[in-house]
C-alpha positions as CSV (number, residue, x, y, z in Angstrom):
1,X,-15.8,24.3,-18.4
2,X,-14.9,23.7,-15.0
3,X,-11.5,22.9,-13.8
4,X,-10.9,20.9,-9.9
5,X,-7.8,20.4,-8.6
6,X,-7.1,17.4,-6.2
7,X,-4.3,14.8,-5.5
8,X,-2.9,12.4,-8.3
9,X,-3.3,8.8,-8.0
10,X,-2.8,6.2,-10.9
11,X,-0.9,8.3,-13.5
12,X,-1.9,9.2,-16.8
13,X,-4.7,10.6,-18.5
14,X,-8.0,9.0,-19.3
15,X,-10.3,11.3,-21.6
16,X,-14.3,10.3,-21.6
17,X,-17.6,10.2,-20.7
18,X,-18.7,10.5,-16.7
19,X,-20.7,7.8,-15.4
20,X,-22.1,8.8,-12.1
21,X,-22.2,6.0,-9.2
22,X,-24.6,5.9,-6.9
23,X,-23.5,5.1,-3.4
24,X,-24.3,6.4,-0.2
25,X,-27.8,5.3,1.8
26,X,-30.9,6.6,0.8
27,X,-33.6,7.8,3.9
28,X,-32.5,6.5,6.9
29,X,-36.2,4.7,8.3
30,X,-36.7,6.0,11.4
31,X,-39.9,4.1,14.0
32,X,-40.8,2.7,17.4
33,X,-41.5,-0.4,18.4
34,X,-44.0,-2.7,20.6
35,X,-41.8,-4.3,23.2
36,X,-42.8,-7.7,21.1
37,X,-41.3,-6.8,18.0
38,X,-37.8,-5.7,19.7
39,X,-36.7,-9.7,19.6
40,X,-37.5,-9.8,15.5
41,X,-36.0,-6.6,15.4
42,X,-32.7,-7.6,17.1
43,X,-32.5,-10.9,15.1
44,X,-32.4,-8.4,11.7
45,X,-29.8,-6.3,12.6
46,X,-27.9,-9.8,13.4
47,X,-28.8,-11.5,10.2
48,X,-27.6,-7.9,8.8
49,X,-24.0,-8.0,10.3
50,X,-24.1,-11.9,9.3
51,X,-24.6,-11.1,5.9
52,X,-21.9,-7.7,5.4
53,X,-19.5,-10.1,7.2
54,X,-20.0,-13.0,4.9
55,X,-20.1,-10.2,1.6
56,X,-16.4,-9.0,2.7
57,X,-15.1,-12.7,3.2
58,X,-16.3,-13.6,-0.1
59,X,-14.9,-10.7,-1.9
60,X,-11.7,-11.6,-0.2
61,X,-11.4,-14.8,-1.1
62,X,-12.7,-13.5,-4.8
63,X,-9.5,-11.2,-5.0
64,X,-7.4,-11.8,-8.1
65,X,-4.1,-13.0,-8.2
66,X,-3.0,-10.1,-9.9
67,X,-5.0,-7.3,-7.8
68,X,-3.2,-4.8,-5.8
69,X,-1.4,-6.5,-2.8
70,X,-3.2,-3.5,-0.1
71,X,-6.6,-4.5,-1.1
72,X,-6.4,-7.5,0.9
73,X,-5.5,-5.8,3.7
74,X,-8.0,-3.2,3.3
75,X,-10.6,-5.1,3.3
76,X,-9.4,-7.5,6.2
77,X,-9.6,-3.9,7.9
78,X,-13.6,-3.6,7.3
79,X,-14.0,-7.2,8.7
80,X,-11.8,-6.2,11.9
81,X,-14.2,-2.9,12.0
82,X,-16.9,-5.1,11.2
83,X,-16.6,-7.4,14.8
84,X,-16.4,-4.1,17.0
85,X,-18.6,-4.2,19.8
86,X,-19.0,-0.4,18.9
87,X,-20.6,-1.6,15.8
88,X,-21.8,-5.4,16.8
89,X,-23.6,-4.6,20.0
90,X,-23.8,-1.1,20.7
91,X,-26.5,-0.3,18.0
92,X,-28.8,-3.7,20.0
93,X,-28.4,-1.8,23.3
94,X,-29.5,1.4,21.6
95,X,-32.4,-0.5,20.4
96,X,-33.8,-1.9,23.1
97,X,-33.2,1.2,25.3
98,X,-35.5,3.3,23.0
99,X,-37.5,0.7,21.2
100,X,-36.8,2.0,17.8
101,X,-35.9,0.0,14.5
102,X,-32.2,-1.0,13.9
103,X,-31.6,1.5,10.7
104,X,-32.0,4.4,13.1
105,X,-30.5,2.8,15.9
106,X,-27.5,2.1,13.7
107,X,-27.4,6.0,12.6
108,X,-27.2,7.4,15.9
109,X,-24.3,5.0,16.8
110,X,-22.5,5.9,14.1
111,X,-23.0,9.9,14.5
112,X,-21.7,8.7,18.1
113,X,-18.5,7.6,16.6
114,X,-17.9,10.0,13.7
115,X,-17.9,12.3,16.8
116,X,-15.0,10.6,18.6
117,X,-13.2,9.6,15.7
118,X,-13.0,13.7,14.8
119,X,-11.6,14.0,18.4
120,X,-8.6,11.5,18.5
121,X,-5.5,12.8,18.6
122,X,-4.0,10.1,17.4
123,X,-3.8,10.1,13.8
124,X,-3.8,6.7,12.6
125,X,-7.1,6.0,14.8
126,X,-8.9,9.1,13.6
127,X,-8.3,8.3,9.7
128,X,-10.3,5.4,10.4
129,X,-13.3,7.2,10.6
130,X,-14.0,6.7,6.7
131,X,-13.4,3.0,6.7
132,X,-15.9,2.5,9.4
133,X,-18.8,4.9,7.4
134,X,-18.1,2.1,4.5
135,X,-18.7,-0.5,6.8
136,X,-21.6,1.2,8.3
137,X,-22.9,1.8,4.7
138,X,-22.8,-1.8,3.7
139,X,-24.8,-2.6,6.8
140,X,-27.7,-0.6,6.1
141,X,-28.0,-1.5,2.8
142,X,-28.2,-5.6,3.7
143,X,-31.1,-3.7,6.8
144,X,-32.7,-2.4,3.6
145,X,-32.8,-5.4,1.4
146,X,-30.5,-3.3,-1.1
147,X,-27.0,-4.8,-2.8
148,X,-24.7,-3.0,-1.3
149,X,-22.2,-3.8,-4.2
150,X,-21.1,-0.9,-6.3
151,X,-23.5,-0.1,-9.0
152,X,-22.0,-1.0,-12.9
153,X,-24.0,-1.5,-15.9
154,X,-22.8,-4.3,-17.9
155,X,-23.1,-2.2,-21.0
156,X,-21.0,0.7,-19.9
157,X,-18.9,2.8,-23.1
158,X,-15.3,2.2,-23.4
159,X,-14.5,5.7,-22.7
160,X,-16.2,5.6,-19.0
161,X,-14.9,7.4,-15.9
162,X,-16.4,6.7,-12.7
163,X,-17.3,9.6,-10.7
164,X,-17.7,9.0,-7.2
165,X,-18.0,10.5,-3.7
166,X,-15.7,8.0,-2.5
167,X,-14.8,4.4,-3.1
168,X,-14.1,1.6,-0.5
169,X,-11.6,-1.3,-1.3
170,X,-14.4,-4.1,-2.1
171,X,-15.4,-1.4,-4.7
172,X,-12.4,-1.7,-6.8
173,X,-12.6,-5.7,-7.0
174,X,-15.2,-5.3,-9.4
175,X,-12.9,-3.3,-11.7
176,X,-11.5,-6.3,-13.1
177,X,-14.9,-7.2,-15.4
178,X,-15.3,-4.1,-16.5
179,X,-13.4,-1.4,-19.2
180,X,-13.0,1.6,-16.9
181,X,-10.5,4.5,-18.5
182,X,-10.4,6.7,-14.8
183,X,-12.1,7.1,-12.2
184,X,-12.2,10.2,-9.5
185,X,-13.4,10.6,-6.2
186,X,-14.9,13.6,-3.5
187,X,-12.9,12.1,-0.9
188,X,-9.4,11.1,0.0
189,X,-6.1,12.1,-0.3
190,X,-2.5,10.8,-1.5
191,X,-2.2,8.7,0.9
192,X,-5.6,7.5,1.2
193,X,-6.9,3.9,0.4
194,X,-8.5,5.0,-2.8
195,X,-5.4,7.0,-4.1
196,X,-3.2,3.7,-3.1
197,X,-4.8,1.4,-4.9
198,X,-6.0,3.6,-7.9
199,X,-1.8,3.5,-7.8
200,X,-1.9,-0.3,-7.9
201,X,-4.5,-1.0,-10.2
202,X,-2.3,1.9,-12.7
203,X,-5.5,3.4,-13.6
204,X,-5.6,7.4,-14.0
205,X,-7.2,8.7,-11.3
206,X,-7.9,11.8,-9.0
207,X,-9.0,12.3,-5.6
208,X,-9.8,14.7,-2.9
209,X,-12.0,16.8,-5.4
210,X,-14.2,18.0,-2.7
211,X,-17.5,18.5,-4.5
212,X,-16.4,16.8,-8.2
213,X,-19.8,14.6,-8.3
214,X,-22.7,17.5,-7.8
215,X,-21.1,19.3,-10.6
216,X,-21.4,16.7,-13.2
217,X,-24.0,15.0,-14.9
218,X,-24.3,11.7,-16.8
219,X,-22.4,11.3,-19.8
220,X,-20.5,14.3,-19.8
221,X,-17.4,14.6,-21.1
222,X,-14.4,15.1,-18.3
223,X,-10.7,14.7,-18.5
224,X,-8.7,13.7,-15.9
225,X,-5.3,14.0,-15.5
226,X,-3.4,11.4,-12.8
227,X,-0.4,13.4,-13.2
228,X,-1.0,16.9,-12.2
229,X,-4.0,16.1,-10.5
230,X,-6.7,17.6,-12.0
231,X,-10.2,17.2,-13.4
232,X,-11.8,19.5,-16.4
233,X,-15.9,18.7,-16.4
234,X,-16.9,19.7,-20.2
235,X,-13.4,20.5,-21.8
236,X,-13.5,23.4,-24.4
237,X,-12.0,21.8,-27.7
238,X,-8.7,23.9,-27.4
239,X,-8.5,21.8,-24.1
240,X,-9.7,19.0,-25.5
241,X,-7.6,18.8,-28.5
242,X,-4.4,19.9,-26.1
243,X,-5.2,16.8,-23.7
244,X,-5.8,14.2,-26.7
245,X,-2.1,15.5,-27.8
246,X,-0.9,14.6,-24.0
247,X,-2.8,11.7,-24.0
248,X,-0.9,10.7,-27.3
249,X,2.3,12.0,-25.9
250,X,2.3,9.6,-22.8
251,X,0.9,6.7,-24.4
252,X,4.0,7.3,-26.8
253,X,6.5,7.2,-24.2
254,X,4.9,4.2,-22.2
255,X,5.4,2.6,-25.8
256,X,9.1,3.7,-25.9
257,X,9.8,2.6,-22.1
258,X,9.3,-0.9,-23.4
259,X,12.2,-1.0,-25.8
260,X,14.5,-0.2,-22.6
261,X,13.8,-3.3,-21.2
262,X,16.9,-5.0,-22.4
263,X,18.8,-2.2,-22.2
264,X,21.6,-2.1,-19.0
265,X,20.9,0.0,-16.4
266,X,24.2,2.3,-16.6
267,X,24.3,5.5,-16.0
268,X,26.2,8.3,-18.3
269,X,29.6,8.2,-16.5
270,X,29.0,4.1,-16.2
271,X,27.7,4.1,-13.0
272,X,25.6,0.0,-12.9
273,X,22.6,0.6,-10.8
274,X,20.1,-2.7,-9.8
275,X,16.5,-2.5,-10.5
276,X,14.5,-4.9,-8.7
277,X,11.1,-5.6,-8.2
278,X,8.9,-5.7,-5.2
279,X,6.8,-8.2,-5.6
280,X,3.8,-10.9,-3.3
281,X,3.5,-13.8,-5.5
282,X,5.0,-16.3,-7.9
283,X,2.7,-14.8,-10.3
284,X,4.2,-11.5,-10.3
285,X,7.3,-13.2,-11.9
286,X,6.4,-13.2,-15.3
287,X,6.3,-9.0,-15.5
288,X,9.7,-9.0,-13.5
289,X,11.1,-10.8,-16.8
290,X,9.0,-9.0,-19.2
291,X,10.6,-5.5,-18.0
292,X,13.8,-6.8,-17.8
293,X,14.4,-6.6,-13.4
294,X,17.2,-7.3,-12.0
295,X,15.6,-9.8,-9.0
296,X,13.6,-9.6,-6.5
297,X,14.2,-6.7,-3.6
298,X,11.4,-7.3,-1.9
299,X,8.9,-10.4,-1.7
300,X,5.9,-9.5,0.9
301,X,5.6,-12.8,2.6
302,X,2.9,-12.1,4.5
303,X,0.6,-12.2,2.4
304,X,1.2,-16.1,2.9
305,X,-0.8,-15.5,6.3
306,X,-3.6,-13.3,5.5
307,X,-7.1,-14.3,4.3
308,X,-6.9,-18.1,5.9
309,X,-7.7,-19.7,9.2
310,X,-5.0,-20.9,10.0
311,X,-1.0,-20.6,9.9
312,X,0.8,-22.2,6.4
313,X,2.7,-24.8,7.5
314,X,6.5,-25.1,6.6
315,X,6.2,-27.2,3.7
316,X,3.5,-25.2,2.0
317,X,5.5,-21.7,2.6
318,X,8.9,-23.9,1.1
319,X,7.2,-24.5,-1.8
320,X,5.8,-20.6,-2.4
321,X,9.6,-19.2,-2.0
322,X,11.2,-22.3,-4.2
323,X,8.8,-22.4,-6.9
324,X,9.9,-18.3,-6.6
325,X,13.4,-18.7,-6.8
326,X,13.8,-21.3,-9.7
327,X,11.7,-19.1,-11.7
328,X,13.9,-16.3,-10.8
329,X,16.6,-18.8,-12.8
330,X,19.6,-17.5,-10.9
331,X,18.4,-13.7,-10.1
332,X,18.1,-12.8,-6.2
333,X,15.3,-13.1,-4.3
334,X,15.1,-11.6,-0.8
335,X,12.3,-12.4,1.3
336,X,11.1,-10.1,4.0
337,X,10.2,-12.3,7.0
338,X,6.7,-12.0,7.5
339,X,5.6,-8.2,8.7
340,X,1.9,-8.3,10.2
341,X,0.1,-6.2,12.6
342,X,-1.6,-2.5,11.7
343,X,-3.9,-3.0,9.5
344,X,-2.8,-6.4,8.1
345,X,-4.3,-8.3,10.8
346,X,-4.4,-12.5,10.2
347,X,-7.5,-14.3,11.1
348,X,-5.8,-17.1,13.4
349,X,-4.3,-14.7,15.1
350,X,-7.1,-14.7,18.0
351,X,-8.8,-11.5,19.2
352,X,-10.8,-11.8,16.2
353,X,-7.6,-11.0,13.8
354,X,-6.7,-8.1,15.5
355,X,-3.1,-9.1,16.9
356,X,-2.8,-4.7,17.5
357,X,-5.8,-4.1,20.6
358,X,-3.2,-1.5,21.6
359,X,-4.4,2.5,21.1
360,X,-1.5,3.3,18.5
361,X,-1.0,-0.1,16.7
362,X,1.7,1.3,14.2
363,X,3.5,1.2,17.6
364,X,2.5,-1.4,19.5
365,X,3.3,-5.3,18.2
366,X,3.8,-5.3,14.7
367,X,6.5,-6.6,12.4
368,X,9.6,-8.1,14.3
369,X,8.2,-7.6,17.4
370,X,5.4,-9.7,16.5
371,X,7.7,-12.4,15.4
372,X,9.7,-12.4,18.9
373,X,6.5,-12.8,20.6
374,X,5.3,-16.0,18.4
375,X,9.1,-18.0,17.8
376,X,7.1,-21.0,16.5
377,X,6.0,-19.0,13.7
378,X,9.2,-17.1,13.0
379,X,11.2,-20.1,12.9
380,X,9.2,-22.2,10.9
381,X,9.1,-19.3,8.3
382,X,12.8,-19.1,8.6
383,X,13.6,-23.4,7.7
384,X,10.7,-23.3,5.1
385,X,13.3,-19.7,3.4
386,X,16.6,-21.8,4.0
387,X,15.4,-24.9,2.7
388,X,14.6,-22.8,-0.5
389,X,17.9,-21.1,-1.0
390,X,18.9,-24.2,-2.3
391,X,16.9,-23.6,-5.4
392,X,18.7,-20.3,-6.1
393,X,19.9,-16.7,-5.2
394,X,17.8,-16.6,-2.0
395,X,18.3,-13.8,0.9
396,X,16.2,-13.0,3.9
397,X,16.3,-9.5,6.1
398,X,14.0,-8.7,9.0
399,X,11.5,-5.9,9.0
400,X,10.8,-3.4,11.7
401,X,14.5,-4.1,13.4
402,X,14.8,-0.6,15.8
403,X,18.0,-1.8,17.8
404,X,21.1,-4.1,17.7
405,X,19.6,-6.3,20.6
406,X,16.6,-7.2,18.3
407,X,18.8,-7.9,15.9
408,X,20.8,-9.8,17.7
409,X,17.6,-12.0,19.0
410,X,16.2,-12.1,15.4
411,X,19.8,-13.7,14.1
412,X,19.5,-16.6,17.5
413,X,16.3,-17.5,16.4
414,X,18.0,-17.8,12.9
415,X,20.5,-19.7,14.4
416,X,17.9,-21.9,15.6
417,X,16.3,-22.5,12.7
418,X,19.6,-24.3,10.9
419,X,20.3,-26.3,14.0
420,X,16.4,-27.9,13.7
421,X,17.3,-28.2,9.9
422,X,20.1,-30.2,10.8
423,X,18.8,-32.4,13.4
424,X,15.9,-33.4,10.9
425,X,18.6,-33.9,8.3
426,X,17.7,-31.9,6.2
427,X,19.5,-29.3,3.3
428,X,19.4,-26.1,3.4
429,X,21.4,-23.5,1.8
430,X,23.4,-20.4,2.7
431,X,21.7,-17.2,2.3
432,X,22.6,-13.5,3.2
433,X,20.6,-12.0,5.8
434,X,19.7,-8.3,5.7
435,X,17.5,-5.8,7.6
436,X,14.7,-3.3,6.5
437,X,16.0,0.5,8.1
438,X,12.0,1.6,8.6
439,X,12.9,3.7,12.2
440,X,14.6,6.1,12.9
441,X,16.6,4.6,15.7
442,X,18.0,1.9,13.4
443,X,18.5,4.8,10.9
444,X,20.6,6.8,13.5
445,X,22.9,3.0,14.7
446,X,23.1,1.5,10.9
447,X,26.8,1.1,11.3
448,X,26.0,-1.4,14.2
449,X,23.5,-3.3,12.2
450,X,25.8,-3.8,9.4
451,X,28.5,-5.7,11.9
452,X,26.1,-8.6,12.2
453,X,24.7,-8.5,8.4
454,X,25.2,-8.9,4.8
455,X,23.0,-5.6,3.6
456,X,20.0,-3.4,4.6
457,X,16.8,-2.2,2.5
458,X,15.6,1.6,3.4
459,X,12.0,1.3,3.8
460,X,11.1,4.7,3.4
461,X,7.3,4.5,3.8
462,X,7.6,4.0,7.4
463,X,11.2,5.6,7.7
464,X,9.4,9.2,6.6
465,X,5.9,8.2,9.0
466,X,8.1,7.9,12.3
467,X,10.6,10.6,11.2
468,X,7.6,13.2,10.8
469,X,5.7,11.8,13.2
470,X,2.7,11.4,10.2
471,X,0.2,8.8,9.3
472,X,0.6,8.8,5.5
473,X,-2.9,7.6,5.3
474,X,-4.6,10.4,7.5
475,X,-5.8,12.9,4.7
476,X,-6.0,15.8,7.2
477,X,-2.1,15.9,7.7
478,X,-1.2,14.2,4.3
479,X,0.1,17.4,3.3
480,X,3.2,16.8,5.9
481,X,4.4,13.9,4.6
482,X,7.3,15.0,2.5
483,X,9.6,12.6,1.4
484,X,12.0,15.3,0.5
485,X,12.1,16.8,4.0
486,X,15.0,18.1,5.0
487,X,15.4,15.9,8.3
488,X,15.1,12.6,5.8
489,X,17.3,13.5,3.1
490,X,19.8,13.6,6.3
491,X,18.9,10.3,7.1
492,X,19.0,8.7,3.9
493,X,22.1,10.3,3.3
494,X,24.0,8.5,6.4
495,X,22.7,5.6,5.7
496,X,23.5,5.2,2.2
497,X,26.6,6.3,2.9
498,X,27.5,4.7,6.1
499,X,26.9,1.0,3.9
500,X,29.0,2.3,0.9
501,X,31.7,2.8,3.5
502,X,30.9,-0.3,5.3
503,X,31.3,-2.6,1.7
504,X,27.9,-3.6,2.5
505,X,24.7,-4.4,0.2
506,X,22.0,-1.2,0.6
507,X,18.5,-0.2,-1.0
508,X,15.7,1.9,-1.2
509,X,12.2,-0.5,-1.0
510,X,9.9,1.9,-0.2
511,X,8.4,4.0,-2.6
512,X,10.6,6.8,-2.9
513,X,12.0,4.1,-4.9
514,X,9.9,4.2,-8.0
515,X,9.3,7.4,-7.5
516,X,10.7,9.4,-10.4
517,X,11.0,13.1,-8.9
518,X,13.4,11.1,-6.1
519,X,15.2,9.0,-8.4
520,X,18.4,11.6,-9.3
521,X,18.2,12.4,-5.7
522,X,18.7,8.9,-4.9
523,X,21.6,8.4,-7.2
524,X,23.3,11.6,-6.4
525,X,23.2,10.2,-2.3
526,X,25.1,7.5,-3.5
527,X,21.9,4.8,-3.7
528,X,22.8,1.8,-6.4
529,X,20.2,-0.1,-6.0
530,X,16.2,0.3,-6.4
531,X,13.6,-1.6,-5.6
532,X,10.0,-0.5,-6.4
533,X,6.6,-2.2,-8.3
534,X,7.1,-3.0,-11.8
535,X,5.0,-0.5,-13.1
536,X,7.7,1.9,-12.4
537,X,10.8,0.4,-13.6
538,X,11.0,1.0,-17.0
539,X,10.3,4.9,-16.5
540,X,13.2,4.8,-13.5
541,X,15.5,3.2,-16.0
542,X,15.0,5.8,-18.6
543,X,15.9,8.5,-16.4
544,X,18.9,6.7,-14.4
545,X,20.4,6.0,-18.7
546,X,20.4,9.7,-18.8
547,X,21.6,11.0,-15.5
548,X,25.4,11.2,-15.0
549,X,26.3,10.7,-11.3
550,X,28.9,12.8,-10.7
551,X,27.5,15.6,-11.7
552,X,24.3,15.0,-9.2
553,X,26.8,14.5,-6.3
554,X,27.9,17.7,-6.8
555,X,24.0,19.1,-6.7
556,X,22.1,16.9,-4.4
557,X,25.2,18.3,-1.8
558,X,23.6,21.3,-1.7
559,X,20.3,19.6,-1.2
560,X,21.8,17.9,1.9
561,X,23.1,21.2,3.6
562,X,19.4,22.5,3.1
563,X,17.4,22.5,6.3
564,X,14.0,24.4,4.7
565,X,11.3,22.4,3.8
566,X,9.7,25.4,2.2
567,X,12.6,25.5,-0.3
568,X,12.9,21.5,-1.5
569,X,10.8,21.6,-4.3
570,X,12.6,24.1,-5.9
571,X,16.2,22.3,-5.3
572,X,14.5,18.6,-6.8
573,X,13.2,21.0,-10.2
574,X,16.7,22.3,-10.8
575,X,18.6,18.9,-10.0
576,X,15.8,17.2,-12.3
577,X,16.6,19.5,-14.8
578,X,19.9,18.5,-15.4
């Protein structure tokens, strides 16, 4: 029996038979050419990039409804890598220099990058370096004449558990026609592509094993456990028969979160908390009422303007946020304006999609900013959510907002907005208007920002990346990125508490959220109201139903007056414990 530890992904436990997939590229070919075969040879390695790029698009537009919202954007990543002159051209000029095939020029372009992508500083860049190895991957199998598709067996046993060195997002679309119980992986970490969507797609799963797929063979029975993390290759039956009791034991209480859905969210002293749903489509809806949510916290609009050629037009985006809010039948719905740049690049964009050319893009122009520099499309985003609101409880709040001047612009162009609805006669109705809290800066000045609006949402993804100063995708400095830390409990603490004060609406969006080690932390800094996937409401509920407020006030003050990182952990297990 061997036992590997690495980072949780999907939680819960999947109990079965390994199959191994084979990824990777075989022998890279390696020759010289005759000066007439370079032409030939150029026009492959074309035809090759033609084809991967015409692959991702399809898979794109093949994406499910109901597939995890990031794997879009993922793979709208490898098409933006994809049209890199680094990748596009270089590996031509290689060719023709030396007179050598395309497969081989392509490898030493690509040990040429993995080169300078280990030597950024700059972290978001230098994560990239395993997005672009997928690309280059899928390349060389289309040079090779191979499918570069992941390899399944239509037969595979119900029990399977892939085993994998790693796993790129066009992977995972192909989990949908097929039973898989877990999957692990050699690479990544808990921030990583593959831990976020094996998250989304609530499948167990580890990653970051290291070594995980020498050391097992085909058909061998492994465990793995998506809450602590861990995989055990060939179980002992005391192990065995101890997980299958664990296995039982969650599936039990998955089966008992279910009867809370009509149950109110009140805590023991009779403290009402909201639990809402983030949420991309109308066809998220129907879970939101299954489980019992309060609304809608969060609706990623857009995902309206990814995967197309061109911008939605006002009447098509009016219809997406009404047909939303009358089958929210009276619940609220608040719609983020649209938040694009990073890695969620839109193809009419120009530049090829990639609206961020700058060398830090989570910097540069992305979410509000991008919005002030393209009015036409802010504002006709803005009449298509007014004229909506008249269908029900409808709010909107701006993402990214770092000052009170943006804010200020961001409410004009509002203003704007009803003044063209007028002049065209016409209605629209009144909504709230709100603000994500994702930098610090807006953080530190909240009680400005809530003189000009209704509420704010705490997105504390970004909130803890800026704070830290750490790309919660890059897996070498993953281990930094501590929710908990000392510097943002501060933070979330005077915000919470500078709304309370204020009489105004406030929120957690981000994942801390649904997160259910933060959750009596949360309450006990005053939070109300949640907002997080579905997946994780019912098990938030059950804890908030058996917390008692006052009693966490008391506890998490201690956790506020701590300034150790080292000691956190230890101060969440005893307030958790209560």
């Amino acid at each position: 029996m061997i036992v590997l530890h690495g980072y949780a992904a999907g939680r819960g436990i999947a109990i079965g038979r390994a199959h191994l997939v084979v990824r990777g590229i075989s022998q890279v070919p390696q020759y010289h050419l005759k000066d007439d075969e370079i032409p030939n040879e150029i026009s492959r390695f074309e035809a090759a990039i033609k084809s991967t790029r015409k692959q991702l698009e399809q898979i794109r537009s093949a994406i499910p409804e109901n597939a995890p919202t990031e794997l879009g954007a993922f793979i709208s990543l490898h098409l933006m890598l994809l049209t890199d002159v680094t990748l596009s051209r270089e590996p031509i000029d290689i060719l023709q220099e030396q007179a050598i095939n395309a497969e081989w020029a392509l490898k030493i372009q690509t040990d040429h990058l993995s080169l300078q992508f280990d030597e950024i500083d700059d972290e978001y860049l230098r994560q990239r370096k395993q997005d672009m190895l997928q690309v280059v991957e899928r390349i060389q199998k289309n040079l090779a004449g191979q499918s570069p598709e992941i390899n399944l067996e239509t037969n595979l046993l119900e029990d399977t558990v892939l085993i994998a060195h790693d796993l790129s997002p066009a992977d995972t679309v192909f989990f949908k026609d097929q039973r898989i119980e877990g999957f692990v992986t050699d690479m990544g970490g808990p921030t990583s592509h593959t831990a976020i969507l094996g998250r989304s797609l609530n499948i167990p799963s580890v990653v970051g094993l290291g070594n995980a797929r020498q050391l097992i063979s085909e058909n061998e029975y492994v465990i793995v456990d998506g809450i602590g993390g861990v995989l055990i290759i060939d179980p002992d039956e005391l192990v065995l028969a101890e997980y299958r009791r664990r296995l039982k034991d969650y599936r039990d209480h998955q089966k008992s979160l279910k009867k809370l859905k009509k149950t109110a969210t009140t805590t023991e002293d009779s403290e009402e908390i909201d639990l809402l749903a983030n949420i991309e489509s109308a066809e998220d809806i129907k879970m939101l009422h299954n489980i019992g949510a309060d609304g809608v916290g969060l609706l990623r609009s857009e995902f309206s303007y990814l995967n197309r050629d061109t911008l939605p037009e006002e009447d098509e985006l009016y219809q997406i946020y009404s047909d939303i809010a009358k089958k929210l039948k009276g619940k609220p719905l608040t719609i983020r304006t649209v938040d694009l740049g990073v890695d969620k690049n839109p193809r009419w964009f120009g530049n090829n999609g990639t609206p961020n050319a700058a060398l830090n893009p989570a910097l540069g122009l992305t979410g509000i900013r991008l919005c002030h520099a393209e009015p036409m499309m802010f504002r006709t985003q803005m009449r298509a959510i007014l004229r909506a609101a008249v269908h029900g409880n409808v709010k909107m709040m701006f993402p990214m907002i770092a000052s009170v001047s943006e804010l200020k612009q961001s409410l004009i162009h509002l203003e704007t907005a009803k003044k063209q609805l007028t002049e065209r006669g016409e209605t629209f109705g009144k909504i709230e208007v709100g603000c994500m809290i994702e930098i610090p800066s807006a953080a530190l000045t909240v009680s400005s920002l809530l003189k000009l609006i209704d509420f704010v949402s705490i997105g504390t993804n970004d909130l803890i990346q800026y704070t830290l100063s750490v790309d919660r995708s890059d897996d070498s400095v993953s281990y930094l990125y501590q929710p908990a830390h000392p510097a943002i409990i501060k933070l979330l603490s005077h915000i919470i508490r500078t709304a309370n004060r204020a009489g105004k609406g406030v929120s957690v969006c981000g994942e801390m959220a649904g997160d259910a080690v933060y959750t009596r932390l949360l309450l006990g800094l005053g939070l109300r109201k949640f907002s997080m996937t579905s997946n994780n409401l019912l098990a938030i509920k059950d804890i908030i139903v058996r917390s008692n407020t006052v009693n966490l006030v008391n506890n998490v003050a201690k956790i506020i007056r701590n300034e150790d990182p080292d000691k956190v952990d230890d101060l969440l297990k005893k307030l958790n414990q209560i």
